[in-house]
C-alpha positions as CSV (number, residue, x, y, z in Angstrom):
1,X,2.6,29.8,1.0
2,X,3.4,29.0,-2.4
3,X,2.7,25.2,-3.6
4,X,4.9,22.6,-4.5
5,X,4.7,21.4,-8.6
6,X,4.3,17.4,-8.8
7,X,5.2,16.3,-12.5
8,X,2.9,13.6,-12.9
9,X,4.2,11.3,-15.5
10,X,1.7,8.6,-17.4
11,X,1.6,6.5,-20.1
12,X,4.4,4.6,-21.0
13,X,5.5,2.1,-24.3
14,X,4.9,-0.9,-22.3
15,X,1.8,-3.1,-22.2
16,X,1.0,-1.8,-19.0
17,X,0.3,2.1,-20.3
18,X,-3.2,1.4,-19.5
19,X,-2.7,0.6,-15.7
20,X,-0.4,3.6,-16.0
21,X,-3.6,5.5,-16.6
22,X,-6.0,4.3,-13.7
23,X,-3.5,5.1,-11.7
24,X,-2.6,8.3,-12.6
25,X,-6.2,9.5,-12.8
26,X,-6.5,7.8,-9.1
27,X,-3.3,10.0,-8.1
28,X,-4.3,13.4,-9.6
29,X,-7.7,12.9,-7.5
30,X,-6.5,12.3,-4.1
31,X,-3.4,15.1,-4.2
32,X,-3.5,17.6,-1.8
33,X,-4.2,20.6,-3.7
34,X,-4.1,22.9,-0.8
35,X,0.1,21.8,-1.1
36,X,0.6,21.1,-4.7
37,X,-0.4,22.1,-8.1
38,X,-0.1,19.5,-10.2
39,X,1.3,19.0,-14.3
40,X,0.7,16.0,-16.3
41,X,2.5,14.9,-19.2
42,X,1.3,11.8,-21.3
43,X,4.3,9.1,-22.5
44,X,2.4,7.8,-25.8
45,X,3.2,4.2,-27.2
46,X,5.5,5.5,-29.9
47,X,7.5,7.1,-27.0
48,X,6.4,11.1,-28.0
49,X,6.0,13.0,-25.3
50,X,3.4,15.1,-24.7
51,X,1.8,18.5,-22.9
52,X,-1.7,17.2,-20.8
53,X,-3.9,18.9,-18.3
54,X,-2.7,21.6,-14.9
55,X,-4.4,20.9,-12.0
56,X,-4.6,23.6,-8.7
57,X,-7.6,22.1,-7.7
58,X,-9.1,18.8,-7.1
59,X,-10.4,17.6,-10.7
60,X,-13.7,16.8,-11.4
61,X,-15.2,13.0,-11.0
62,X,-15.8,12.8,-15.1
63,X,-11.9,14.1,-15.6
64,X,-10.3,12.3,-17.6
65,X,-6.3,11.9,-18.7
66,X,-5.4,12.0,-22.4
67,X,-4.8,8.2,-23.6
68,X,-3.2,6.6,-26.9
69,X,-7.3,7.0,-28.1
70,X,-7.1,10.9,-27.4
71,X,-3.7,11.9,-28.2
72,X,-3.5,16.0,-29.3
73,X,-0.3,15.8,-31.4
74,X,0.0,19.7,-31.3
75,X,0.9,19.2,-27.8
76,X,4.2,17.5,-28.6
77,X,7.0,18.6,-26.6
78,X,10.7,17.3,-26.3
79,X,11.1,15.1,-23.3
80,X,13.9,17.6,-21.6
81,X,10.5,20.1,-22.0
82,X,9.1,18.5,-18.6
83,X,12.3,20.4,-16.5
84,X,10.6,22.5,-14.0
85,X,13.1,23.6,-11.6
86,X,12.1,22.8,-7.6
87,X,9.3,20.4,-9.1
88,X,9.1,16.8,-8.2
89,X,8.2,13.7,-10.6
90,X,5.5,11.4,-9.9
91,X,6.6,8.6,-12.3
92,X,3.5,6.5,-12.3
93,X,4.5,4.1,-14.7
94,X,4.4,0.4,-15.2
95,X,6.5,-2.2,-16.9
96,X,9.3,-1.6,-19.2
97,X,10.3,1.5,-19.8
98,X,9.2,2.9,-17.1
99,X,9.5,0.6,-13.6
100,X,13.5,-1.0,-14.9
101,X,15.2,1.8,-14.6
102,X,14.9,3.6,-17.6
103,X,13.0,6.7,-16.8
104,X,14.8,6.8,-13.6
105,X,18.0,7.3,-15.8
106,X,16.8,10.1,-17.9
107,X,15.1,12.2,-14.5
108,X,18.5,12.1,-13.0
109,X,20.2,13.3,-16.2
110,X,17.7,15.9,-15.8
111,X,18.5,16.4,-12.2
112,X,14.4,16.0,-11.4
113,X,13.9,14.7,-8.3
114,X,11.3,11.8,-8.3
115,X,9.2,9.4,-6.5
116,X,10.4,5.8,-6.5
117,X,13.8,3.6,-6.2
118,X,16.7,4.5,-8.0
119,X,18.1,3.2,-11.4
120,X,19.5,0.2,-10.1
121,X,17.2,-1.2,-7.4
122,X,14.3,-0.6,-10.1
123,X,16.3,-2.0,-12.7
124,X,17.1,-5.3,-10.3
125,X,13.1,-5.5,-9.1
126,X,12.1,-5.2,-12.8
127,X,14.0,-8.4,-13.9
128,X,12.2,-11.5,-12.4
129,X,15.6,-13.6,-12.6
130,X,17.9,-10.8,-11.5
131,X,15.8,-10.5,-8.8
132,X,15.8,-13.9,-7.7
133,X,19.5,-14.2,-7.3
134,X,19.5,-11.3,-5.1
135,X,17.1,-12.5,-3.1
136,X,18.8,-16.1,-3.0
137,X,21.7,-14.7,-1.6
138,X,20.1,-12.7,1.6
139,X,18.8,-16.2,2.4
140,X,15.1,-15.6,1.5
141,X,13.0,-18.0,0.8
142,X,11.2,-18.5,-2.9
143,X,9.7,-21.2,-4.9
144,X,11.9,-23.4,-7.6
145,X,12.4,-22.2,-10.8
146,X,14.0,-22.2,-13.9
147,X,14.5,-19.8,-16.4
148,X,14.8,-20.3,-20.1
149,X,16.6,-17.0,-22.6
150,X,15.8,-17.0,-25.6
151,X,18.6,-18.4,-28.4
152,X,19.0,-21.5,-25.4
153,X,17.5,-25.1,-26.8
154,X,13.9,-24.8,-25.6
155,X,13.5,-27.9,-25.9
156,X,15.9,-28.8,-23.6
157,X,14.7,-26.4,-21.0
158,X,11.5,-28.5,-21.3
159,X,13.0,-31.2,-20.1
160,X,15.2,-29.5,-17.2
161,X,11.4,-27.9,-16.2
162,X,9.9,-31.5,-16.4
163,X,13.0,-32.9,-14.5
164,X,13.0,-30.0,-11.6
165,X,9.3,-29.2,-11.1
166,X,6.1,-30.5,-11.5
167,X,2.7,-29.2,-13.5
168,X,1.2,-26.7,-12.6
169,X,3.8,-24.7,-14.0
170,X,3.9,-20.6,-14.0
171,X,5.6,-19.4,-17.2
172,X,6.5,-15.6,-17.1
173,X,8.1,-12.7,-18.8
174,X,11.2,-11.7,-17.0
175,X,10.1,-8.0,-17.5
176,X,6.5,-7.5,-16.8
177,X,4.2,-7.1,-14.5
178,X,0.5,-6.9,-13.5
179,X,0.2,-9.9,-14.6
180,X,1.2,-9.7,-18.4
181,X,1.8,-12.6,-20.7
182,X,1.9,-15.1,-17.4
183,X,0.3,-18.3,-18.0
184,X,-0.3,-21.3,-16.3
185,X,0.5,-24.7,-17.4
186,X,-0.8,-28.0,-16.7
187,X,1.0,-30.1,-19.1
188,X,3.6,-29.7,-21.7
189,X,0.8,-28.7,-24.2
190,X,0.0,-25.9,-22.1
191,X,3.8,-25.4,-21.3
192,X,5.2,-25.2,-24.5
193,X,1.9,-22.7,-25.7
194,X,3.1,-20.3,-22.4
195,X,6.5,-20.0,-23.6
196,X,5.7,-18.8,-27.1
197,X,3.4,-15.8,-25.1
198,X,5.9,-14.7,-22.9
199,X,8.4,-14.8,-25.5
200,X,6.4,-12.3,-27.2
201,X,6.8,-9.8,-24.4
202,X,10.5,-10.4,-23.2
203,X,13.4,-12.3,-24.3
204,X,14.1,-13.8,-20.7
205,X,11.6,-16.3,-19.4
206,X,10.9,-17.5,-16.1
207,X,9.5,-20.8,-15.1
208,X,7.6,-21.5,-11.6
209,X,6.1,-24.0,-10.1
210,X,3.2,-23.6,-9.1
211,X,2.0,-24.1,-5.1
212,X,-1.0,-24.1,-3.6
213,X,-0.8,-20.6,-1.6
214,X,-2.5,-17.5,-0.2
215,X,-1.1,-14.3,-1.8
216,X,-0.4,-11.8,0.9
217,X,1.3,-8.3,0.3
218,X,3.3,-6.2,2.1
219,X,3.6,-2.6,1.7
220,X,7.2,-0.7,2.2
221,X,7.6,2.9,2.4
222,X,11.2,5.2,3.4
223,X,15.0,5.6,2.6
224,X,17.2,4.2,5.0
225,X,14.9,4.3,7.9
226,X,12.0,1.3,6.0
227,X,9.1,1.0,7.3
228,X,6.4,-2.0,6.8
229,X,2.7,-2.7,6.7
230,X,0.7,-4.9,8.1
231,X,0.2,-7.4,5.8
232,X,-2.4,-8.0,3.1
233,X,-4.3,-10.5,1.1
234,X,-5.4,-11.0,-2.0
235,X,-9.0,-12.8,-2.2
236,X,-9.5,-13.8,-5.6
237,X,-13.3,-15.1,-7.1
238,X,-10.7,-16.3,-9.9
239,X,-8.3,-19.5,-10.4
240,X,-5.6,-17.4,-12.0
241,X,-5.1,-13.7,-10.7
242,X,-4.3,-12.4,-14.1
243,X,-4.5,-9.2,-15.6
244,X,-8.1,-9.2,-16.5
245,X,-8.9,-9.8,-13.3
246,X,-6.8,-7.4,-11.9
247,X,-7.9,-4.8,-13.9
248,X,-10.9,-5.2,-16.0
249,X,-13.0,-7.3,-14.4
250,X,-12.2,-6.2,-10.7
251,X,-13.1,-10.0,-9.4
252,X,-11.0,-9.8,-6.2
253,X,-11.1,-8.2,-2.8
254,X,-8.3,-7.1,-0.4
255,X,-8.4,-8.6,3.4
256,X,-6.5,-5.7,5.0
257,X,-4.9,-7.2,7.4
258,X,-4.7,-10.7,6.6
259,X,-6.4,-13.0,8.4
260,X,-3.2,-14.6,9.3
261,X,-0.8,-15.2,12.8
262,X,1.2,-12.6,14.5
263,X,4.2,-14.6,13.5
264,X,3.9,-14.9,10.0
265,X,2.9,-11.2,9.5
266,X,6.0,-10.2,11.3
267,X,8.6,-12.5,9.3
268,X,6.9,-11.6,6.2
269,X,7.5,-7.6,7.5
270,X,11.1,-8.8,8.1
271,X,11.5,-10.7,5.1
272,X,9.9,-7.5,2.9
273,X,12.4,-5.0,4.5
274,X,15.1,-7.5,3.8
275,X,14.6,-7.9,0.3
276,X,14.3,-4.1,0.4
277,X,17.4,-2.9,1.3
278,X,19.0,-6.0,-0.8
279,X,17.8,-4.6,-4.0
280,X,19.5,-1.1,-2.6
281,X,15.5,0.4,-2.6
282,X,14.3,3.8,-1.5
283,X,11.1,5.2,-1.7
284,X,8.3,2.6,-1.8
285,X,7.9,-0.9,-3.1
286,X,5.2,-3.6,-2.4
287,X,6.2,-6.8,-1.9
288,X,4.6,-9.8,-2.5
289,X,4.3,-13.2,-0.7
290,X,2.8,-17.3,-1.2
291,X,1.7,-18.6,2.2
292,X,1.3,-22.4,1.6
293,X,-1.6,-24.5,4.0
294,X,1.4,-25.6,5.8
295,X,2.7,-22.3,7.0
296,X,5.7,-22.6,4.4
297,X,6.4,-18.8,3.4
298,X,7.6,-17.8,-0.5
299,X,9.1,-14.0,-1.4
300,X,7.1,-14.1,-5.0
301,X,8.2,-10.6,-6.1
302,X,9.1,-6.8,-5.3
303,X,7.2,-4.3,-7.6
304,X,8.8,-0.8,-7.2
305,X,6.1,0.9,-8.7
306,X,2.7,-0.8,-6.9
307,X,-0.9,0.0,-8.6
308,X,-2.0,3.3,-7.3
309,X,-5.9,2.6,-8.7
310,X,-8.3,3.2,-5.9
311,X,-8.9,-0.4,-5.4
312,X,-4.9,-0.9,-5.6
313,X,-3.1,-2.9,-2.2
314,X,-0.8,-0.3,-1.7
315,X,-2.1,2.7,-0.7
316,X,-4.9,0.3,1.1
317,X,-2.4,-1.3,3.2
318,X,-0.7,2.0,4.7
319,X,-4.6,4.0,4.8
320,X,-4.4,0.6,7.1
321,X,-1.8,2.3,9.3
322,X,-3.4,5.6,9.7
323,X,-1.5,6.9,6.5
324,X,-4.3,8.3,4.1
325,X,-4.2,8.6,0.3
326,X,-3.3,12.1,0.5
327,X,-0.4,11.8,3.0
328,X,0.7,8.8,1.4
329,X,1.4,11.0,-1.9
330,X,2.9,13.9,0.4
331,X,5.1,11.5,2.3
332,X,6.5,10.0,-1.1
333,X,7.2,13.5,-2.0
334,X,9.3,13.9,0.7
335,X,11.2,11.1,0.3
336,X,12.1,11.7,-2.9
337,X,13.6,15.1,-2.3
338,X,15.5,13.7,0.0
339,X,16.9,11.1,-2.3
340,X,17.8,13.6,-4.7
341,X,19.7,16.4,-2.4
342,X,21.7,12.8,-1.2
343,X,22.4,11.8,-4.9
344,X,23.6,15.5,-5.4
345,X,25.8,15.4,-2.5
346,X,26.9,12.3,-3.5
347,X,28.4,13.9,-6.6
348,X,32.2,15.2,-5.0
């Protein structure tokens, strides 16, 4: 039997290229080469395209993925150059420019099938406010907020954050994730300094306040028929979960399941597949969750393209459910080849 080709796509312009990278490595390594051969192409930060390592076998523990250190410019290719008829994408990429919808965009012009939500649903999860409105209408619950766009008086959005919450604050680019350019802020010092960083990574800012909460994840996986995990938790030796300490310094653990009630891990399954099928999702998505001392329950965010590292939530919370690493990746496959023969049909 012949095997299936998995594009795997890395990289990326945003700030998160270099989670983009973990995972990636993480992904080429636990493919089921018996099924798949496997091409990598490398998204630099200038946007060029180009021509990585072919894999028909499990790599080698040292292997490593080209980077924005390593670059081979000879390897150039257009970006149409990744076509490979019958092969499916693996878009692992983070952040702008790669999780909002863009990418998405250009594999359907190409008529690539591909592993994740759709242009919209990514586009709608990518934008922190966007997403917040949906949510708000299917009822869910979330923390207050405000949200402050750039060319609006700041100073006035000071006040209406003064007025409407209360210190600590969570100031937030609209369009990132893994933590990037999210500060906390304990006074208006500390608020106006968290402004001026997120502004440097997006236009559209989100305010938070800040509660006193577990963070517990849920993973979600299929097209129309969803299915849930069990929920997870984050256990953090850190005050702040921030990128660092996502990334870098590895200083948390995962409780897989939570140490938490039936109940609650069931209405944060329902909530998850809720929020889901609000944002029109397919594929996968993890969604994430604040679980206050009091029981209260907050829908924090949905990230359509989850950490895929070996010590990511994602792919621990379904190995939880008896789905391994491998089978995860195979299963995603699948799904997205069935997206893309609906999308085609879809076409009249």
């Amino acid at each position: 039997m012949s095997k299936e080709t998995i594009i795997l796509l890395y990289g990326g312009r945003s700030a998160e290229r270099e989670v983009s990278v973990l995972s990636a490595e993480s992904v080429m390594r636990a493919i089921n080469y018996e099924k798949f051969f496997v091409k990598t192409y490398f998204i630099a930060q200038n946007g060029d395209f180009i021509k990585t390592q072919e894999f028909d076998a499990t790599p080698s523990v040292d292997e490593k993925l080209m980077t924005n250190n390593t670059i081979i410019p000879s390897q150039g290719i257009r970006p149409s150059d990744i076509y490979e008829e019958n092969a499916v994408v693996f878009p692992v990429l983070h952040g702008p420019m790669g999780e909002d919808g863009s990418i998405q965009g250009f594999l359907e012009i190409l008529r690539l099938p591909y592993v994740g939500t759709n242009v919209l649903s990514s586009s709608v999860a990518m934008d922190k406010i966007t997403t917040k409105h949906v949510l708000a209408s299917e009822g869910i619950p979330q923390v207050a907020f405000e949200t402050v766009i750039e060319g609006e008086d700041v100073e006035a959005k000071i006040c209406a954050v003064e007025a409407n919450l209360t210190y600590p604050v969570f100031v937030k680019p609209a369009n990132m994730g893994s933590s990037v350019g999210i500060s906390k802020a304990e006074n208006q010092a500390e608020l106006r300094a968290a402004i001026e960083l997120a502004f440097r990574y997006d236009s559209r800012l989100l305010v938070e306040q800040g509660v006193n909460a577990r963070e517990i994840e849920v993973g979600l996986l299929g097209n129309a028929d969803v299915k849930t995990t069990l929920p997870g938790e984050v256990v953090k030796d850190v005050a702040f979960y921030d990128y660092d300490a996502k990334y870098i310094d590895n200083k948390i653990t995962m409780a897989i399941p939570a140490a938490i009630s039936s109940e609650i891990a069931e209405q944060m399954r329902t909530y998850a597949a809720a929020a889901f099928r609000a944002i029109g999702g397919c594929g996968l998505s993890r969604c994430d969750f604040f679980l206050t001392e009091d029981g209260e329950i907050f829908l924090n965010e949905l990230n359509t393209m989850p950490g895929f590292t070996q010590w990511s939530m994602y792919p621990l919370l379904w190995d939880n459910m008896g789905l391994t690493y491998p089978d995860l990746i195979e299963t995603l496959v699948s799904l997205a080849k069935e997206t893309f023969v609906k999308r085609e049909q879809h076409l009249i």
